[in-house]
C-alpha positions, 0 to 999 in steps of 0.5 A, a space after each residue: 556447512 554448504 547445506 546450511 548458508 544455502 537454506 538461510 539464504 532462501 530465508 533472508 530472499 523472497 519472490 513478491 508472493 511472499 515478500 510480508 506473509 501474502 499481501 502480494 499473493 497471487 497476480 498482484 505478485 507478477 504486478 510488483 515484480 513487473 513495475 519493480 523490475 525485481 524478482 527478489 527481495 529481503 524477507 519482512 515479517 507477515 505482521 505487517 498487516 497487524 501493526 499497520 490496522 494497530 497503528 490505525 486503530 490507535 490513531 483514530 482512537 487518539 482523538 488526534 485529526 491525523 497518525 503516522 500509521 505503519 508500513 505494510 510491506 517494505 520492498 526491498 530487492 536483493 543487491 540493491 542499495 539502502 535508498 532503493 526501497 518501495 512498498 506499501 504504507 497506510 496512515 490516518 489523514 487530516 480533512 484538509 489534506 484531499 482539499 488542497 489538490 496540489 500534486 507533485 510533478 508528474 502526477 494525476 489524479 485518479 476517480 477512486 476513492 475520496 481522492 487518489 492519484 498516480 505518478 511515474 513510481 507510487 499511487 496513493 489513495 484516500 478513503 474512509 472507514 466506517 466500521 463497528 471496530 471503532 466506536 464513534 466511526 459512523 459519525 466520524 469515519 477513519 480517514 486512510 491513506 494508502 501509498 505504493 512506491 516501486 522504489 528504484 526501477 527502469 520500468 517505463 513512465 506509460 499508462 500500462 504502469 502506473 495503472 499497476 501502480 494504482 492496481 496493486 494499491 488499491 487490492 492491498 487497500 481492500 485487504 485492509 478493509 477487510 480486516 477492519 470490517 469497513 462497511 462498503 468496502 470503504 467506498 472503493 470498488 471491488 475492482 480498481 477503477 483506472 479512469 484519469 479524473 
């Protein structure tokens, strides 16, 4: 019986390279451990990446100028409380939302993309799609933002973290437009680009 418990146990917890199929794969992996300061977090289902390319997909095809969008990954640690969750989430956005640069405290913007910036926990970024999987994108590109949350964490407010921040955003972005087939990378470089504007 012990046997048993154990195995599910290993189930419900998993280290950051599993944690939703492979979003965090690889170093992005150590990245999420090192700026959440956990090692452990409940197990979410690897269709993340589906339901969220659905979300925007249906989005974009509503006609609407902006959409919810889907999570792609909820962190949640292990033996941590129910307001402790980070992750990463993407939704379609409204022009006049990159026009009105008003940022939260404790934020700056970033060079990347139309517009991105960091603060002390989460980094979003706003790009455009342009991709033969919706009809109409080359006149009228899809527009997405992405947003990361470390959730609860005592990591320290420096340079060095919110460039993870930013650094794990904006790989998993580029995992997204890969699956949408956005033409040039959706105007994010292959590598982040960490410049405060």
């Amino acid at each position: 019986m012990a046997c048993a418990s154990e195995k599910k146990e290993e189930k419900t917890f998993v280290g950051a390279a599993e944690v939703c199929g492979d979003v965090f794969a690889g170093p992005l992996a150590e990245m999420v451990e090192k700026v959440t300061g956990d090692k452990l977090f409940f197990a979410k289902s690897p269709k993340g990446m589906e339901r969220v390319v659905a979300a925007l997909k249906e989005g974009y095809e509503s006609g609407r100028p902006w959409a919810a969008g889907d999570v792609l990954c909820l962190l949640r640690p292990k033996g941590a409380k129910q307001t402790d969750k980070g992750g990463v989430k993407f939704s379609m956005y409204a022009p006049q939302d990159v026009e009105d640069e008003g940022l939260s405290a404790g934020h700056e913007l970033y060079t990347m993309g139309v517009q991105s910036s960091v603060g002390r926990s989460n980094a979003g970024i706003y790009f455009e799609c342009v991709t033969p999987q919706l009809k109409g994108s080359d006149k009228t590109p899809l527009r997405i933002h992405g947003s990361f949350g470390r959730g609860e964490s005592d990591a320290p407010d420096t340079r060095e973290y919110r460039n993870l921040n930013m650094t794990i955003l904006h790989a998993v972005s580029l995992k997204l437009v890969k699956e949408l087939g956005c033409e040039n990378n959706g105007g994010l470089p292959k590598a982040p680009v960490l410049t405060p504007k």
